[in-house]
C-alpha positions as a printed NumPy array, in Angstrom:
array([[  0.   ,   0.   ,   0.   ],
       [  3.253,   2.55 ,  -0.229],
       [  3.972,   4.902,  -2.454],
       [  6.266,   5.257,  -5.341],
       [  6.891,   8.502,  -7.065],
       [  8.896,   8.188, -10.389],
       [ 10.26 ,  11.402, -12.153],
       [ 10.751,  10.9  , -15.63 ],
       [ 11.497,  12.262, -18.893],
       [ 11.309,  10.783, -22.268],
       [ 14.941,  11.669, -24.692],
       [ 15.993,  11.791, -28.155],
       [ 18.058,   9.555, -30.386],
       [ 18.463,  10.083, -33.983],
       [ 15.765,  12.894, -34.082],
       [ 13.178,  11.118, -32.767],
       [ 11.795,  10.689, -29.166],
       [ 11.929,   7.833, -27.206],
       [  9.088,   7.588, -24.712],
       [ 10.709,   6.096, -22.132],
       [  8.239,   7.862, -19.485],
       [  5.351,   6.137, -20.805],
       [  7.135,   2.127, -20.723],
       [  7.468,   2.878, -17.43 ],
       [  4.355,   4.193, -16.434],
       [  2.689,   0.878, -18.494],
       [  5.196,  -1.082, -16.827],
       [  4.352,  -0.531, -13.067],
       [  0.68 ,  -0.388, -13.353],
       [  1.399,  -4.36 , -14.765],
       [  3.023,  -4.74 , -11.862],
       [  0.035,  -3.522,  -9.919],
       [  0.57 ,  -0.115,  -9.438],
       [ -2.296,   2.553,  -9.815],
       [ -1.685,   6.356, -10.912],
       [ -2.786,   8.897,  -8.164],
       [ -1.405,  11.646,  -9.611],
       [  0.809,  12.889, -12.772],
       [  2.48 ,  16.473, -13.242],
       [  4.313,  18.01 , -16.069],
       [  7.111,  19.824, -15.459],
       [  8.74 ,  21.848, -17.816],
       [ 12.202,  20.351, -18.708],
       [ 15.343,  22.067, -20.513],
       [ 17.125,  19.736, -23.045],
       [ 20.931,  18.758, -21.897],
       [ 23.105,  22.037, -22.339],
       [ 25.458,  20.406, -24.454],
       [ 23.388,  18.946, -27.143],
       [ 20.81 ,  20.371, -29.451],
       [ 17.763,  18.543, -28.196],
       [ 14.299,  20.579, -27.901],
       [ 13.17 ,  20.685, -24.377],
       [ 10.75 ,  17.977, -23.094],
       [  8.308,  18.217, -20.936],
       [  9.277,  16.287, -17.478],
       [  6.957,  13.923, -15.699],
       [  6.465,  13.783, -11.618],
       [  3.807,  10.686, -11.414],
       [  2.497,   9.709,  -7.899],
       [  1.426,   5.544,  -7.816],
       [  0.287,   3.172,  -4.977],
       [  0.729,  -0.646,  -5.185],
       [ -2.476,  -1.975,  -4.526],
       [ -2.556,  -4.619,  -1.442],
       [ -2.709,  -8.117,  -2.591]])
């Protein structure tokens, strides 16, 4: 019944973006997790690359009890 906050931002490779944020989101609610909460943040791309800025992801989940 705990808590489990991920913060998480998706990247690019090769000009295209890799949603990494939402495999993991899909991944823990398979595990049995539930959303309570998601926030987007905005996000600045690495300073040495040329990147465009992606939002950033603060999600809020509780493992149900078995």
């Amino acid at each position: 019944g705990g808590l489990f906050l991920l913060n998480c931002k998706d990247f690019q490779r090769d000009g295209r973006i890799m949603p990494v944020t939402g495999w993991h989101i899909a991944t823990l609610t398979d595990l049995g997790f539930v959303v309570i909460d998601l926030r987007t943040l905005p996000a600045a791309g690495l300073p040495f690359t040329s990147a465009k800025p992606l939002s950033e992801l603060v999600v809020v989940l509780r493992k149900e009890r078995s």
